[in-house]
C-alpha positions in Angstrom: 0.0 0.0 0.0 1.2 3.9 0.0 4.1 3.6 2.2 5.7 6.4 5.1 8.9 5.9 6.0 10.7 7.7 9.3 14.8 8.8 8.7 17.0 6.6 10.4 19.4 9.8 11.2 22.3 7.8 10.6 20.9 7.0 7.5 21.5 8.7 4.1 19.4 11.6 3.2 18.2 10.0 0.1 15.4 7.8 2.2 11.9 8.7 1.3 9.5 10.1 3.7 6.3 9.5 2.1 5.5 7.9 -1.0 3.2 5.2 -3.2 4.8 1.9 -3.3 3.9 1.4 -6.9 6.0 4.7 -7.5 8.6 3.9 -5.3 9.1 0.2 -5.9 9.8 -2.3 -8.4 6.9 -4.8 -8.1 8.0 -7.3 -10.6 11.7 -7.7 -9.2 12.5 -9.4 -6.5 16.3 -9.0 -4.5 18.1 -10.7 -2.7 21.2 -10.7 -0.6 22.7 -11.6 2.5 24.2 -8.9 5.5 23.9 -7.8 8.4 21.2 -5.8 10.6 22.9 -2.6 12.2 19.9 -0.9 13.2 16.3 -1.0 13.8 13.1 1.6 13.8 10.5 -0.6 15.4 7.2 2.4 14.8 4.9 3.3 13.1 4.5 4.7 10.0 6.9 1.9 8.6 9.1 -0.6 10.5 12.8 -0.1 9.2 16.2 -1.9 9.4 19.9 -0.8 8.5 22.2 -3.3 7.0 25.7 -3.7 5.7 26.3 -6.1 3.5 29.1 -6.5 0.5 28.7 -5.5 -2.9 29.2 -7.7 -6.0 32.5 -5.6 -6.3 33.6 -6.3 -3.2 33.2 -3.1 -1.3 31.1 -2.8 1.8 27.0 -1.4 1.0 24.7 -0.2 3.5 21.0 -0.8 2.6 17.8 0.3 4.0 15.0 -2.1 4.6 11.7 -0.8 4.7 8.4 -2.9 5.7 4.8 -3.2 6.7 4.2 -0.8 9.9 3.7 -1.5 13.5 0.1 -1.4 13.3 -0.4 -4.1 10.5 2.9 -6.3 12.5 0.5 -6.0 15.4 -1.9 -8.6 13.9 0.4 -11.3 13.1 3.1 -12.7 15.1 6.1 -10.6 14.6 7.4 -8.8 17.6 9.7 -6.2 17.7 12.4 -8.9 19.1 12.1 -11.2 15.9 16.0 -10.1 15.0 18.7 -7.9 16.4 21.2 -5.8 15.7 24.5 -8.4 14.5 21.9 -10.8 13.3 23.0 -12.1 10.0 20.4 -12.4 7.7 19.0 -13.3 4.6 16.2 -11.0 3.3 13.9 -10.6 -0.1 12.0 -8.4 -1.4 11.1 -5.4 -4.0 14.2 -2.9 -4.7 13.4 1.5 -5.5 13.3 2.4 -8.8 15.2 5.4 -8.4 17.2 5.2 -5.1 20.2 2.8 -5.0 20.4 0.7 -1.8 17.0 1.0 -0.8 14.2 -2.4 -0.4 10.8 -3.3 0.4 11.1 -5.7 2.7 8.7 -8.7 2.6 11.0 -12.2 3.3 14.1 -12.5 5.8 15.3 -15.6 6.5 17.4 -15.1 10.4 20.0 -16.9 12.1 18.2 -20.4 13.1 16.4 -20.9 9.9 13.3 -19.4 10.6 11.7 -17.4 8.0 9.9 -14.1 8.5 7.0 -13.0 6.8 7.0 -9.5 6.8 4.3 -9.1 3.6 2.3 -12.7 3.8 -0.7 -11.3 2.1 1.4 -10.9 -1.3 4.5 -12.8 -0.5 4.4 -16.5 0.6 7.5 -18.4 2.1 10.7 -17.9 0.2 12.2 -20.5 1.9 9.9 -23.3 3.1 12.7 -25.7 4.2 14.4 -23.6 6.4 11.7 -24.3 9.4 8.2 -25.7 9.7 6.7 -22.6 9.7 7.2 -19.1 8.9 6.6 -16.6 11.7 4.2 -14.5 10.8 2.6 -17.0 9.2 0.1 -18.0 11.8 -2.3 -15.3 12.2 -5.8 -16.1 11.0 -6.5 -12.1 11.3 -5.9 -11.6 7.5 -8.6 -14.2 6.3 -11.1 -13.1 9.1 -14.3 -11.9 8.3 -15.5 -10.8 11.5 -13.8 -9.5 14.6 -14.7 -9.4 18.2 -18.4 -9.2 19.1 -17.9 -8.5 22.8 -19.0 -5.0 22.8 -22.6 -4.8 20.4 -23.8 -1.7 22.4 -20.8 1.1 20.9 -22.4 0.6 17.0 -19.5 2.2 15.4 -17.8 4.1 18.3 -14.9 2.3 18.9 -11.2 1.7 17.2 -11.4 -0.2 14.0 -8.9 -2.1 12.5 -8.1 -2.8 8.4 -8.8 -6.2 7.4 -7.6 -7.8 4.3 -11.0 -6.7 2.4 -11.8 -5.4 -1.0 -9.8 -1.9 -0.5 -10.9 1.2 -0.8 -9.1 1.5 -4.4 -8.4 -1.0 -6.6 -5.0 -0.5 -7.1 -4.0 -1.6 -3.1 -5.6 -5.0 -4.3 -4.0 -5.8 -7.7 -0.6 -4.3 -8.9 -1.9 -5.2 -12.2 -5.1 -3.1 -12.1 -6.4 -1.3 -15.2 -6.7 2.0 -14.1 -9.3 2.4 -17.8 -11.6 -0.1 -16.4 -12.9 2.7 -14.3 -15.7 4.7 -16.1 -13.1 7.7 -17.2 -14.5 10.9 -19.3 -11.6 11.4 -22.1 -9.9 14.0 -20.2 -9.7 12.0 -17.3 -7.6 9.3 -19.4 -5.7 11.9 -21.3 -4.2 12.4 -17.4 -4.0 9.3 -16.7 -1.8 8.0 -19.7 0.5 11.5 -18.9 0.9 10.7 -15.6 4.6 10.3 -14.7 4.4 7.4 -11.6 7.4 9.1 -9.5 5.4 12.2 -9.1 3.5 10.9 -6.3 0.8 13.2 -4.7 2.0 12.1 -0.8 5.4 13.1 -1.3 7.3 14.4 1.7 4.5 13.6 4.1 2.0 15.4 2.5 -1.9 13.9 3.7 -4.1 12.5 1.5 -7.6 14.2 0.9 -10.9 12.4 0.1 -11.4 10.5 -1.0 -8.1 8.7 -0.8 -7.6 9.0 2.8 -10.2 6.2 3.7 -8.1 3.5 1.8 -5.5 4.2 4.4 -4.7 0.9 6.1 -3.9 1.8 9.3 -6.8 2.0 12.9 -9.7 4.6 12.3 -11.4 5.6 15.4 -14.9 7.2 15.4 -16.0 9.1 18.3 -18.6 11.6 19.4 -18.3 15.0 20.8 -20.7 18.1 20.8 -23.1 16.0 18.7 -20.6 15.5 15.6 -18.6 12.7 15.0 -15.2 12.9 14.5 -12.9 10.0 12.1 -9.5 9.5 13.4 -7.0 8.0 11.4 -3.8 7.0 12.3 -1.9 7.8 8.9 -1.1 11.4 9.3 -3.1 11.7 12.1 -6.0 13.1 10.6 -9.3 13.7 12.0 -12.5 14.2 9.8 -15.3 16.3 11.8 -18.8 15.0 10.6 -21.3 17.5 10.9 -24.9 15.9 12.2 -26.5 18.9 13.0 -25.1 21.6 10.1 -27.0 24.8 9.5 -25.0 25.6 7.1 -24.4 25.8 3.3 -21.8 23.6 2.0 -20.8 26.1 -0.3 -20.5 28.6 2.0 -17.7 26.6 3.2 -14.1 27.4 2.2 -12.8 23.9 0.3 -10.0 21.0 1.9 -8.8 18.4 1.1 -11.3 16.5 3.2 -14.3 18.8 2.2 -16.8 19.6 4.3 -19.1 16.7 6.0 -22.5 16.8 6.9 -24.3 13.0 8.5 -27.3 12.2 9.4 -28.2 8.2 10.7 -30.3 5.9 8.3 -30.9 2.9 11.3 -27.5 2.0 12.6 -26.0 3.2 9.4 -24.0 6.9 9.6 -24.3 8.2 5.8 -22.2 11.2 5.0 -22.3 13.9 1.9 -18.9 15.5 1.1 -18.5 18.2 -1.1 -16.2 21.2 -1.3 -13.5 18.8 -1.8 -10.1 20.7 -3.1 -7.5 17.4 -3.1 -7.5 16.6 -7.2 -7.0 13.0 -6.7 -9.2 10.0 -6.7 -6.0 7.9 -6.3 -2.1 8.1 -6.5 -1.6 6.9 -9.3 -2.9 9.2 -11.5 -6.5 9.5 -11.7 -7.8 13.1 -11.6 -11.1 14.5 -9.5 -12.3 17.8 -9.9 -13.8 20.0 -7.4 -17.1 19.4 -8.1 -17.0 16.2 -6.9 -19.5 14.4 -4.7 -18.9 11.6 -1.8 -21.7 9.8 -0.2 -20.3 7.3 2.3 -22.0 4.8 4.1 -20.5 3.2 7.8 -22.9 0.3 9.1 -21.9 -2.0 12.5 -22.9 -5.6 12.3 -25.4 -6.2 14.9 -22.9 -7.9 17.1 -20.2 -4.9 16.4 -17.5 -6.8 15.3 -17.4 -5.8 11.8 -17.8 -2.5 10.2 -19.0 -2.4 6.3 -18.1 0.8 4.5 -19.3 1.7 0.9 -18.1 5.0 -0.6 -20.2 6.5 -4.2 -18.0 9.1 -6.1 -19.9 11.2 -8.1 -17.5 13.5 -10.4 -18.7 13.8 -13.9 -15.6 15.6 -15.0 -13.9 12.1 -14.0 -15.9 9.3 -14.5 -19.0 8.5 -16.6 -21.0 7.4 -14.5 -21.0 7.1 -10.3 -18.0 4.6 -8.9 -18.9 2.9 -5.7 -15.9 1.4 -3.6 -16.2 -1.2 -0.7 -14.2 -2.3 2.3 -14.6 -3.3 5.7 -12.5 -2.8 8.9 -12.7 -5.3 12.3 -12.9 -4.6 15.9 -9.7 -5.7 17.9 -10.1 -5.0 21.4 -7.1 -3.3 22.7 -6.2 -1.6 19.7 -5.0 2.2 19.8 -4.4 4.8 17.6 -0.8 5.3 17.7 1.5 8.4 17.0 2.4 8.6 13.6 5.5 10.1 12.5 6.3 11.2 9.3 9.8 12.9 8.6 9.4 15.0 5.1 12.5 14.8 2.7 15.7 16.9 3.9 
């Protein structure tokens, strides 16, 4: 998915702060290479590892791992003491287009054979023979359906957790998405098929508006205060106010990136309009939206509230054709926070 990476200060300069993993990395390639770890950043937005290794010419290399963050590690079995600094390792995985010495990490194989699974849900063991199984291989979480139903009586007010789920955008499902399946108007492709893929729109730590933002992958909380209901989400640390009582007209409003929001409840179901939208992307990679675009969202708890369904219509006609509707669902995990997330733009 999009991908934030915090500056190891010993680091070089050239790491990337924020960017879209299609734009960043090579999916068709994988590396490999052996070395070892000299440093560790176990936190969120993205886990990261230093390691020295030697060059095919001999002379001494010093890469920089990058992986899945804390909050996805969270649901599988990999702690932050799965390897240490002087572990020698083997690891795998997708090398930058652009930046020398710089990989997505999804395999490493550590000291006593076991294999780690940094990245299961795209990458399966690299190296079944080494143990009997992979850690971080376990975890049912990924193909659950359904979360915890301990707590029916908080509907949607609670911390809720991505689940692997139709995403929000197609792209976070299938590298090999055609972006023309969507309904596009014939400017919208024209932008499309001149869109350069290193000229991400989340560069240097820059947020994503709607409605890109709710593809994010990280925990969403939804609370209530004053009669509004605020969306908290941990990438960028961005809170969305919804507006259930508003008195006002939306176009009165000065636009955002997340527009303006006004909800009202259908049952147990919180539907939300959102116009006044300023943030010219339906995705990262490429796709356009134009200001006049309109979001109509709709958040329903199971009745035992251990699921939340989410369905998102995006009406833009400068864009697309016709009206796209986008699904996904997120899981309640009791014990679950929203953590700190901390992005260091590009020096």
């Amino acid at each position: 998915m999009r991908l934030v990476c915090v500056v190891l200060l010993s680091l070089p300069t050239t790491t990337l702060a924020h960017h879209s993993f299609f734009a960043t990395f090579d999916p068709e390639t994988i590396s490999e290479f052996e070395g070892e770890i000299t440093q560790i950043q176990w936190r969120n937005p993205h886990v990261l590892f230093a390691m020295r290794t030697t060059g095919a010419d001999g002379q001494e290399e010093l890469w920089e791992l990058e992986t899945n963050s804390v909050s996805v590690l969270r649901h599988t079995d990999i702690s932050s003491d799965v390897v240490q600094v002087g572990d020698r390792v083997r690891v795998a995985g997708h090398p930058a287009i652009r930046d020398e010495n710089q990989l997505f990490l999804t395999n490493m194989l550590l000291p006593d054979g076991q294999e780690v699974l940094f990245n299961l849900h795209f990458s399966p063991p690299r190296w079944p023979n080494q143990s009997d199984r992979a850690i971080g291989e376990s975890s049912d979480y990924w193909v659950a359906e359904a979360g915890d139903a301990s707590e029916p009586s908080r509907g949607i007010f609670r911390v809720w957790s991505h689940a692997t789920s139709p995403m929000l955008l197609p792209e976070t499902i299938d590298p090999n998405f055609d972006l023309y399946s969507y309904p596009l108007t014939d400017a919208a492709r024209a932008t499309v098929a001149s869109f350069d893929p290193l000229d991400s729109p989340i560069a240097n730590c820059t947020p994503k508006g709607m409605p890109t933002i709710m593809e994010q992958p990280y925990p969403m909380e939804i609370s209530e205060l004053g009669g509004d209901i605020f969306l908290h989400t941990e990438e960028y640390d961005l809170e969305r106010r919804i507006h259930m009582n508003a008195d006002t007209n939306p176009a009165q409003i000065p636009a955002s990136p997340l527009g303006y929001s006004v909800g009202r409840w259908e049952g147990d179901s919180l539907v939300v309009n959102t116009t006044q939208v300023n943030w010219p992307h339906f995705d990262t990679v490429g796709i356009p939206l134009s200001d006049a675009v309109e979001l109509v969202e709709r958040f329903t708890p199971s009745e035992d509230g251990s699921r939340l369904d989410y369905s998102i219509t995006v009406t833009d006609p400068a864009t697309f054709t016709e009206p796209v509707v986008l699904e996904k669902y997120w899981l309640y995990v009791p014990g679950v926070e929203v953590e700190p997330f901390d992005c260091v733009a590009e020096g």
